[in-house]
DOMAR-429287 format. One line per field, with one value per residue (C-alpha): x, y, z; residue in three letters. Coordinates in steps of 0.02 Angstrom, whole numbers, padded with zeros to 5 digits. Layout:
BEGIN
X	c(X  ...) .
Y	c(Y  ...) .
Z	c(Z  ...) .
resn	c(ala  ...) .
//
This chain:
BEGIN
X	c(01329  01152  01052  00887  00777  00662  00512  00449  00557  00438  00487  00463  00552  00688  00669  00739  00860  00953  00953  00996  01143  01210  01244  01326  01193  01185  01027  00908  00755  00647  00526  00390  00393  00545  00589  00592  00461  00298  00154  00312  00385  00361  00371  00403  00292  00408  00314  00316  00433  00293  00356  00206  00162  00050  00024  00099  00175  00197  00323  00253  00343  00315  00397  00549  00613  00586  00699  00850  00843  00859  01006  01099  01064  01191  01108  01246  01429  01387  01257  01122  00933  00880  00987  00986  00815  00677  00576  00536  00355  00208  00072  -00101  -00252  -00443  -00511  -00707  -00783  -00862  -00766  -00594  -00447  -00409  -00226  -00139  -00078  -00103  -00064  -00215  -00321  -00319  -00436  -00621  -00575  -00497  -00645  -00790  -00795  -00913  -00825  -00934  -00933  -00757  -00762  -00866  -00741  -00578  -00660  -00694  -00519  -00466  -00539  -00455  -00302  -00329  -00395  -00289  -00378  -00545  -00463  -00412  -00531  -00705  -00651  -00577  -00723  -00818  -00809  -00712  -00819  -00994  -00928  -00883  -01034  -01170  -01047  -01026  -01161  -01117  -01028  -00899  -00928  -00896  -00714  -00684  -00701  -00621  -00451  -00442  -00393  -00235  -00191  -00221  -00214  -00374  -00564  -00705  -00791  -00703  -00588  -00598  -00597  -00450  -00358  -00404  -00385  -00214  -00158  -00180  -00102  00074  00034  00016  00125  00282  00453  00593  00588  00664  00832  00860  01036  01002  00987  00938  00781  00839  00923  00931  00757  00659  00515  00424  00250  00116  00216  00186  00226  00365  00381  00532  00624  00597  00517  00503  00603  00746  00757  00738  00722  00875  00996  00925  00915  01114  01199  01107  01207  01365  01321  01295  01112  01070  00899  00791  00660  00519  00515  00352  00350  00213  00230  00302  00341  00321  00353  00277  00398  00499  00505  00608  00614  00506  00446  00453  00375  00444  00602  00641  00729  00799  00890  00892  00770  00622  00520  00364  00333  00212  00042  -00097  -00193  -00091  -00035  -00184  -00160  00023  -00040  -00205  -00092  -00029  -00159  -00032  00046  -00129  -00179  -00043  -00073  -00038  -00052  -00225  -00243  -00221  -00397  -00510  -00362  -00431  -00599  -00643  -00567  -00425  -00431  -00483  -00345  -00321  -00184  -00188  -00083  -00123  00014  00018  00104  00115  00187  00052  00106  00032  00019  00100  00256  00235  00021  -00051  -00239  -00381  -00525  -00667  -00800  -00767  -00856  -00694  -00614  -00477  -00300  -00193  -00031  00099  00244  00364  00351  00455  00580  00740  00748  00836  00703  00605  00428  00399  00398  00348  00259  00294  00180  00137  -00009  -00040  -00167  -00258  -00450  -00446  -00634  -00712  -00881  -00951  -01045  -00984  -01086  -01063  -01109  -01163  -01025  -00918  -00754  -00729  -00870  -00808  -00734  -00580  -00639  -00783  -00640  -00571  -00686  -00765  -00581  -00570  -00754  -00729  -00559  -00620  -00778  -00644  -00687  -00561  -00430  -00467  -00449  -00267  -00226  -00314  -00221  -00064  -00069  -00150  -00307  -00278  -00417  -00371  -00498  -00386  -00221  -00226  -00215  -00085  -00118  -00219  -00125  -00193  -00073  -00056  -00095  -00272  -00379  -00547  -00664  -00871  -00871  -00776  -00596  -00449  -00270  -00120  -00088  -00235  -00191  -00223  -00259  -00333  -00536  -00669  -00677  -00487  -00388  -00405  -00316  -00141  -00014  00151  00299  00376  00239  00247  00367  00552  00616  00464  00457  00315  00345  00244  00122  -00021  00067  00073  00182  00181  00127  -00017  -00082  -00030  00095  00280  00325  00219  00315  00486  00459  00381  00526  00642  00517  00563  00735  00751  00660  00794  00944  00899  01047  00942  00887  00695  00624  00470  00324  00321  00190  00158  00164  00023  -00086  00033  -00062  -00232  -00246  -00201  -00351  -00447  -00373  -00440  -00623  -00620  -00590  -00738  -00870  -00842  -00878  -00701  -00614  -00668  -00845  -00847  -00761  -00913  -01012  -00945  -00936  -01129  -01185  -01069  -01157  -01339  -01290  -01227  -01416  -01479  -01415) .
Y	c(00783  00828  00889  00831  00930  00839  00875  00782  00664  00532  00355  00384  00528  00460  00295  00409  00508  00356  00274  00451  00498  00320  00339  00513  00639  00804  00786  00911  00844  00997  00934  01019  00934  00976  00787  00669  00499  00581  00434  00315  00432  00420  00553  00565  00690  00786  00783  00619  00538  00401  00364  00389  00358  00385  00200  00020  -00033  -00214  -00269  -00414  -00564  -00464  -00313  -00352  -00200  -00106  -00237  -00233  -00068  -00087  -00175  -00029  00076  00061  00046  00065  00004  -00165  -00204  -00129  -00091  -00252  -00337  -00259  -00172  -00289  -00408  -00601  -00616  -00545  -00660  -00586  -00668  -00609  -00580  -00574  -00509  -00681  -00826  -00882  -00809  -00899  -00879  -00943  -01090  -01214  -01116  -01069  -01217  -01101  -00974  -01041  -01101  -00888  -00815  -00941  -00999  -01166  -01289  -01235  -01022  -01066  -01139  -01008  -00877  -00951  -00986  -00790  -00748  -00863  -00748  -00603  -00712  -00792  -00614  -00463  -00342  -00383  -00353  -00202  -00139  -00239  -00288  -00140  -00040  -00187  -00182  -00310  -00334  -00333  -00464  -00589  -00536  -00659  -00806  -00793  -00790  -00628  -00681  -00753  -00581  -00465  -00561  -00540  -00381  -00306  -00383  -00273  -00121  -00196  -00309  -00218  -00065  00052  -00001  -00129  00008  00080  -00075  -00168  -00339  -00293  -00239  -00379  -00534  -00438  -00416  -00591  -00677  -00574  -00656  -00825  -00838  -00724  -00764  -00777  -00793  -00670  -00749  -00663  -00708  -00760  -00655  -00655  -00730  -00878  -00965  -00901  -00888  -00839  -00763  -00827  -00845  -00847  -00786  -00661  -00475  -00391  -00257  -00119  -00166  00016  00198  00191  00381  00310  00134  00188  00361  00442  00332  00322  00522  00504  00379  00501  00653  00553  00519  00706  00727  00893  00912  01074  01052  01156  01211  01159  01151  01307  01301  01235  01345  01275  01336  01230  01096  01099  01124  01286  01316  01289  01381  01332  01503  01619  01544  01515  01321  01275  01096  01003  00871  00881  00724  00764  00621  00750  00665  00679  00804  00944  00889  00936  01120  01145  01091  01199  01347  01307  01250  01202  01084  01022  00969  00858  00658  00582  00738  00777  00611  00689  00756  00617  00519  00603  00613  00499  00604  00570  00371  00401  00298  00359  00298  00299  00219  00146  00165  00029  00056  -00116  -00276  -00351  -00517  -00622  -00812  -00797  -00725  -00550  -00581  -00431  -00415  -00387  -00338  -00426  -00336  -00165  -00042  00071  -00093  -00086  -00176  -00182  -00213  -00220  -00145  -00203  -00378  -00323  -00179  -00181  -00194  -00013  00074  00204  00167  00331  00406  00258  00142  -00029  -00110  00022  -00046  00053  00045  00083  00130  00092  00136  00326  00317  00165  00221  00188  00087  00230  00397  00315  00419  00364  00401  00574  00642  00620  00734  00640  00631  00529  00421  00377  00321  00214  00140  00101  00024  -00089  -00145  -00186  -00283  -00410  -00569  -00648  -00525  -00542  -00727  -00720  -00598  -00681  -00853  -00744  -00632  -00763  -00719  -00536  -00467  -00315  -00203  -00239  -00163  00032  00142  00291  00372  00357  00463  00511  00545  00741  00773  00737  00886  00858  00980  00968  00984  00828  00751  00830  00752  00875  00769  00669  00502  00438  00235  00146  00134  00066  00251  00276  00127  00167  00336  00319  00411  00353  00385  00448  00616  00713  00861  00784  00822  00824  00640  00577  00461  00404  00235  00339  00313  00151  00012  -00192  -00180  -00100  -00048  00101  00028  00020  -00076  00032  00202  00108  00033  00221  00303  00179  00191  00368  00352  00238  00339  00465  00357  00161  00087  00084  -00093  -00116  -00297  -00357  -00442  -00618  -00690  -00891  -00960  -01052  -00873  -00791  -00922  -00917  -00728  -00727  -00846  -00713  -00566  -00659  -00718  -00524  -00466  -00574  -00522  -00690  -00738  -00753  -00893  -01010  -00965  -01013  -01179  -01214  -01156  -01275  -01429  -01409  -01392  -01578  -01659  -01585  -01648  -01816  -01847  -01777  -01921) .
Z	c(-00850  -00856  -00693  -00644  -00533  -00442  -00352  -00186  -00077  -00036  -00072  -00290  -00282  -00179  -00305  -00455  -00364  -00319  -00493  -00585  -00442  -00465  -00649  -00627  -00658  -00530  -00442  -00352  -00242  -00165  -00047  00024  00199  00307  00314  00169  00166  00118  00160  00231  00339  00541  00660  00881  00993  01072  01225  01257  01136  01061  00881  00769  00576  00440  00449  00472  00302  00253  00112  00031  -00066  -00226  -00197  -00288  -00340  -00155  -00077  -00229  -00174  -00008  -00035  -00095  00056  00188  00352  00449  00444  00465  00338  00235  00248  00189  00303  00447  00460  00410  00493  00487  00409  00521  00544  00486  00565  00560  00710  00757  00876  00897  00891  00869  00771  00613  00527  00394  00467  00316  00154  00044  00117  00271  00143  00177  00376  00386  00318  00360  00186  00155  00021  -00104  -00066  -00070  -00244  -00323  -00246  -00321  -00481  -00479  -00434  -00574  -00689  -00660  -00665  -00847  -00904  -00983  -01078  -01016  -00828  -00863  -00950  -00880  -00735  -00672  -00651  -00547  -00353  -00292  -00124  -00235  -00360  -00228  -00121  -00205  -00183  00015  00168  00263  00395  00249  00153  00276  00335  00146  00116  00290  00229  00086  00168  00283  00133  -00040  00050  -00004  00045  00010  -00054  -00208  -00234  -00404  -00457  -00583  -00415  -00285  -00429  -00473  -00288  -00248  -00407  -00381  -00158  -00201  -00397  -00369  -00387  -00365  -00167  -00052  00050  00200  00311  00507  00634  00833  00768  00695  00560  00369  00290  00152  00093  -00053  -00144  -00020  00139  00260  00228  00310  00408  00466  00642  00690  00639  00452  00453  00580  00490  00294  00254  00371  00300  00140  00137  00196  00080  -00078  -00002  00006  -00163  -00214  -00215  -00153  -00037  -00012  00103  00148  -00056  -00126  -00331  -00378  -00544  -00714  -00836  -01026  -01187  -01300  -01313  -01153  -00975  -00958  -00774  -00600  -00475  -00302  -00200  -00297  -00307  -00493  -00516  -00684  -00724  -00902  -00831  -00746  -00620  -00526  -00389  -00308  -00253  -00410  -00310  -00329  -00472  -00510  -00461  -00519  -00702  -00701  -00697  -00870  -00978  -01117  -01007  -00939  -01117  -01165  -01168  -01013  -00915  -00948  -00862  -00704  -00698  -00713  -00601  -00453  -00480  -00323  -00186  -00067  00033  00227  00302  00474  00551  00762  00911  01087  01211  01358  01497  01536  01416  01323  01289  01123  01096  00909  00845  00749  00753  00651  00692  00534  00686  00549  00608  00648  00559  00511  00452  00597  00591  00733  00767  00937  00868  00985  00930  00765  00833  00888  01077  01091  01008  01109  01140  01240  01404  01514  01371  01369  01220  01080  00948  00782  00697  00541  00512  00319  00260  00279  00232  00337  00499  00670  00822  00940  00845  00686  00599  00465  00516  00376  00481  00658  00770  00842  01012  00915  00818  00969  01059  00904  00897  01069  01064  00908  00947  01141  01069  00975  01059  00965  00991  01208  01188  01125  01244  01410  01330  01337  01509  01623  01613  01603  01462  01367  01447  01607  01533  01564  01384  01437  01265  01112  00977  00793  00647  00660  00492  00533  00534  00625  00645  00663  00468  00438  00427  00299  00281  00246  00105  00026  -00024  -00197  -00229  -00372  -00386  -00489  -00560  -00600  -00651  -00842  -00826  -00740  -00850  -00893  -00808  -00983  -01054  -01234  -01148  -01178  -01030  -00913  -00794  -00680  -00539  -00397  -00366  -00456  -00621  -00709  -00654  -00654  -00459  -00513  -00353  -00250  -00145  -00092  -00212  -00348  -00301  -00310  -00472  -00546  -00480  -00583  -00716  -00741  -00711  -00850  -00960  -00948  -00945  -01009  -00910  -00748  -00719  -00665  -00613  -00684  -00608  -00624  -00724  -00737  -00917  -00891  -00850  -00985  -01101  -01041  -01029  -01203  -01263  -01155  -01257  -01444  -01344  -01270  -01453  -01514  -01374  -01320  -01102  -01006  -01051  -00894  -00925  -01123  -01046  -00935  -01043  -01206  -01086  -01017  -01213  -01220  -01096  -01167  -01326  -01256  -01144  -01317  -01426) .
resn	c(unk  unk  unk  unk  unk  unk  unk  unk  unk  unk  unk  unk  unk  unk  unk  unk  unk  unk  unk  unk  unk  unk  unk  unk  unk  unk  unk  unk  unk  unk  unk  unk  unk  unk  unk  unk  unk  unk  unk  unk  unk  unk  unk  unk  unk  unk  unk  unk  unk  unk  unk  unk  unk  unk  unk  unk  unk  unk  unk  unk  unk  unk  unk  unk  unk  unk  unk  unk  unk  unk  unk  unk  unk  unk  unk  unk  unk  unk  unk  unk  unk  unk  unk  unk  unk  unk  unk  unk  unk  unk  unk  unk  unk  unk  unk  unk  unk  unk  unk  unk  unk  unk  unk  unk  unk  unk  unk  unk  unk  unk  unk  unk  unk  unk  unk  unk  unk  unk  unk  unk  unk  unk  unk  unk  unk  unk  unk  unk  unk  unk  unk  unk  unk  unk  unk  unk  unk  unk  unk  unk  unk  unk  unk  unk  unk  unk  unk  unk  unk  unk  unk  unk  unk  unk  unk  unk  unk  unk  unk  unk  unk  unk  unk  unk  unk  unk  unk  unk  unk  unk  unk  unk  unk  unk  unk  unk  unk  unk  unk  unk  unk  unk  unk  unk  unk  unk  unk  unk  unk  unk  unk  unk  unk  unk  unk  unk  unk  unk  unk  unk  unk  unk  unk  unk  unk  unk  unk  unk  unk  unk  unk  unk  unk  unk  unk  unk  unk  unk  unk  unk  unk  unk  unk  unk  unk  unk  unk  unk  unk  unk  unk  unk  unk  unk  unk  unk  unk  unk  unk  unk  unk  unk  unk  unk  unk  unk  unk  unk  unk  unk  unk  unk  unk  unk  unk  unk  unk  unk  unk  unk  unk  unk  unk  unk  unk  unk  unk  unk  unk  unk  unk  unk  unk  unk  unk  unk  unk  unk  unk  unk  unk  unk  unk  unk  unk  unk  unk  unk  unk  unk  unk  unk  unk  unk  unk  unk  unk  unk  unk  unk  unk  unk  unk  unk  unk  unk  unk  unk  unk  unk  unk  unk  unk  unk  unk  unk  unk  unk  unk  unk  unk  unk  unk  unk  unk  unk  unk  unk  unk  unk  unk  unk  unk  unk  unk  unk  unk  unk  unk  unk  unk  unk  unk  unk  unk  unk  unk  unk  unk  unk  unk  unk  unk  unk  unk  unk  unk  unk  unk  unk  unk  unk  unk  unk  unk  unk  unk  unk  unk  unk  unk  unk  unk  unk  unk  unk  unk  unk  unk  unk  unk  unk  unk  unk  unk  unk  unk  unk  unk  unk  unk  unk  unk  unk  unk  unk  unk  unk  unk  unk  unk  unk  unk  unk  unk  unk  unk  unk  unk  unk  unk  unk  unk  unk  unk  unk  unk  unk  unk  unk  unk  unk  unk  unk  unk  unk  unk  unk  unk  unk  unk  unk  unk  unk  unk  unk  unk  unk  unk  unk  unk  unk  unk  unk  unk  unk  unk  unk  unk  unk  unk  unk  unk  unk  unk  unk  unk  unk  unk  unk  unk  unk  unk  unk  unk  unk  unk  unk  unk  unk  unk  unk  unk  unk  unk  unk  unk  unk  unk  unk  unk  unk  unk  unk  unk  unk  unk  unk  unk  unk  unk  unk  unk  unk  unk  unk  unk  unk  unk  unk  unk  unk  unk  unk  unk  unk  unk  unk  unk  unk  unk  unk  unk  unk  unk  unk  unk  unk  unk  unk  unk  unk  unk  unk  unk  unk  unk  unk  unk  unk  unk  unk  unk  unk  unk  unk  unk  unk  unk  unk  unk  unk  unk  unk  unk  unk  unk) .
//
């Protein structure tokens, strides 16, 4: 049988290894961390024992091929990953800092009443998102280089327009700023159109259940590296896969039509096939070593691919060492108005009751600060220029100015407001470098942007036996996500060995129809589809007054 070498362990890399080792082949995965996970994985200070995290991940009703996977991991000897170590949906709600919380209590009516939406703004917004919806081509091609937040600003007052925007970084998962139509409109079909739903068996919680189009996201019932990757990372090496860790790939050496061997150091690493799930970045760097390999299609991709710079998502924890109780089951806070575009969330309404908080800490909240270059009310720093004593305290101030957010929590504690409940700690992902020059990551993060939609490669490139992988290349979730490295790593699995089974998006008829129409009216210069209809039934009714 054929080996496969292949580089990173994060969740695309892990993706393929699990596919290829199924179907027999002997697999390799050198990693340069010293733990598999890469963005996904979580970590515990050893000081104090407080489980920390890049950042929160939700698992929405779309991400079909993360939980078939899931399925196949054996959690422990009673169940498996998907069973055993998910949540019931979380319950987002947008939170201002004046006013009261609104949630998703009624379906999409709840849209304008969540984001302060008058009938008609709300009108003029959905007929925007229908476009992207009943448009292919002209998505992809027009609409992804238009901001998503400045296309729907004209439609909204700004109250409306500023809860609109600060959802895209907790829910699509980059920022308001660099987001593109072709992204949000795309994001937002698979939310409210997927199928087939999600059935999940009961548990403590409850009955069975299921989650379908237009439900809340899930989340893990403890650390994402105890919960997924640890067992995950197991059941592989019961299944042969062989791990190196702390072996970073260096270089690939090519001889005009093949991969011949890797370097990782100077360790020389040779396998028949080759699949790089290694963020773009140094991508980047491994292929500007061998300009060869850097010219080939797809590869040469990788260039303009990262031509916006690394996402700013700093993830960051308060420890309480007191219970803060909440009002709603699993309630997932978008703070609306912070400048950083904050979302919190009380992890202990989702974990297991046996997992560890840390020494002494009774509620633990993570959070997210999802945009970099929007100035803070403190220091009137965006957050990539802050030292992070500054961060802090600009976290602490915008998430304490949430009127909304000290209403549920005086309605829950008897009064008690959340500047009365003592913070023990406020931890920072360690990966964070601060400094007076500015904010680095260890690993920059990639997602999609107005500037670099068009050129995600192909998991399959020109060099036989060389494979990409990761939620920068293309897939059907297109957006960098969960779901988007799981389906890459597949991707490239199948591309070696077509027996491995990868589940498509789900696409309505009726938009399957309509975006076609869009594709011939696209072709002919024509306006979207929606827009030639408005347009052809205004010239009716002239013509009609006219005669």
């Amino acid at each position: 049988m054929k080996s496969v070498v292949i580089f990173g362990a994060g969740i695309a890399g892990l993706s393929a290894a699990h596919e290829l080792a199924e179907l027999g082949y002997l697999v390799s995965v050198y990693e340069t961390a010293d733990e598999p996970g890469g963005f996904f994985r979580s970590s515990r200070l050893s000081h104090d024992n407080i489980p920390t995290e890049y950042s929160w991940h939700g698992m929405g009703p779309w991400y079909h091929n993360v939980f078939d996977l899931m399925k196949k991991i054996p959690f422990n000897e009673e169940g498996s990953v998907y069973d055993l170590a998910l949540s019931r949906p979380i319950d987002f709600g947008i939170f201002p800092d004046a006013g009261q919380a609104q949630f998703y209590d009624e379906g999409f009516k709840s849209i304008n009443k969540m984001f302060g939406m008058s009938n008609w703004e709300f009108t003029r917004a959905c007929y925007l998102m229908l476009k992207t919806w009943t448009s292919n081509h002209r998505s992809h091609v027009v609409y992804a280089k238009v901001n998503a937040a400045q296309a729907w600003k004209p439609m909204l007052s700004v109250q409306s327009y500023n809860a609109w925007r600060s959802c895209f970084g907790p829910w699509i998962g980059s920022d308001w700023s660099n987001v593109s139509l072709h992204t949000a409109g795309d994001f937002f079909r698979k939310q409210f159109t997927t199928k087939p739903a999600h059935q999940h068996k009961s548990d403590q919680d409850g009955p069975a259940w299921q989650q379908g189009a237009g439900d809340g996201w899930l989340l893990l019932k403890g650390p994402s590296s105890e919960y997924l990757f640890n067992p995950w990372v197991k059941h592989l090496a019961h299944k042969g896969v062989k791990f190196y860790w702390q072996k970073p790939l260096t270089k690939l050496v090519f001889d005009g039509s093949k991969i011949v061997s890797a370097f990782v150091g100077d360790e020389e690493i040779k396998g028949d096939i080759y699949v790089v799930a290694i963020n773009p970045y140094l991508m980047v760097d491994i292929l500007s070593k061998t300009p060869a390999l850097e010219r080939q299609e797809e590869l040469k991709l990788f260039t303009p691919l990262v031509q916006d710079g690394p996402h700013t998502q700093v993830s960051f924890r308060l420890a309480f060492s007191d219970e803060i109780k909440l009002p709603r089951k699993r309630t997932a806070a978008v703070i609306s108005d912070s400048e950083f575009n904050l979302t919190v969330f009380a992890e202990e309404q989702v974990w297991d009751k046996d997992v560890d908080l840390g020494q002494n800490i009774k509620s633990l909240w993570t959070g997210t600060s999802c945009i970099g270059g929007f100035p803070g009310r403190i220091f009137h720093k965006p957050v990539n220029l802050c030292t992070k004593e500054e961060f802090i305290e600009e976290v602490k101030a915008q998430i304490l100015s949430c009127g909304a957010l000290n209403q549920l929590i005086k309605q829950a504690n008897d009064g008690k407001e959340l500047k009365d409940f003592t913070i023990e700690k406020v931890e920072v992902w360690h990966e964070w470098h601060f400094s007076r020059d500015g904010i680095t990551p260890l690993q920059p993060k990639w997602v999609n942007t107005t500037n670099t939609q068009a050129f995600m490669p192909s998991q399959k490139t020109p060099v036989f036996n060389l494979f990409l992988a990761g939620a920068h290349t293309k897939t059907q979730a297109q957006v960098w996500s969960i779901e988007g490295a799981v389906e890459s790593g597949r991707r490239a699995a199948k591309a070696i060995d077509k027996r491995v089974n990868v589940l498509d998006q789900y696409r309505p008829r009726w938009i399957k129809l309509l975006s076609k129409i869009d594709d011939i009216l696209y072709l002919i210069k024509a306006p979207q589809l929606l827009d030639s209809v408005v347009l052809c039934v205004v010239l009716l009714l002239i013509l009609w007054f006219l005669i």
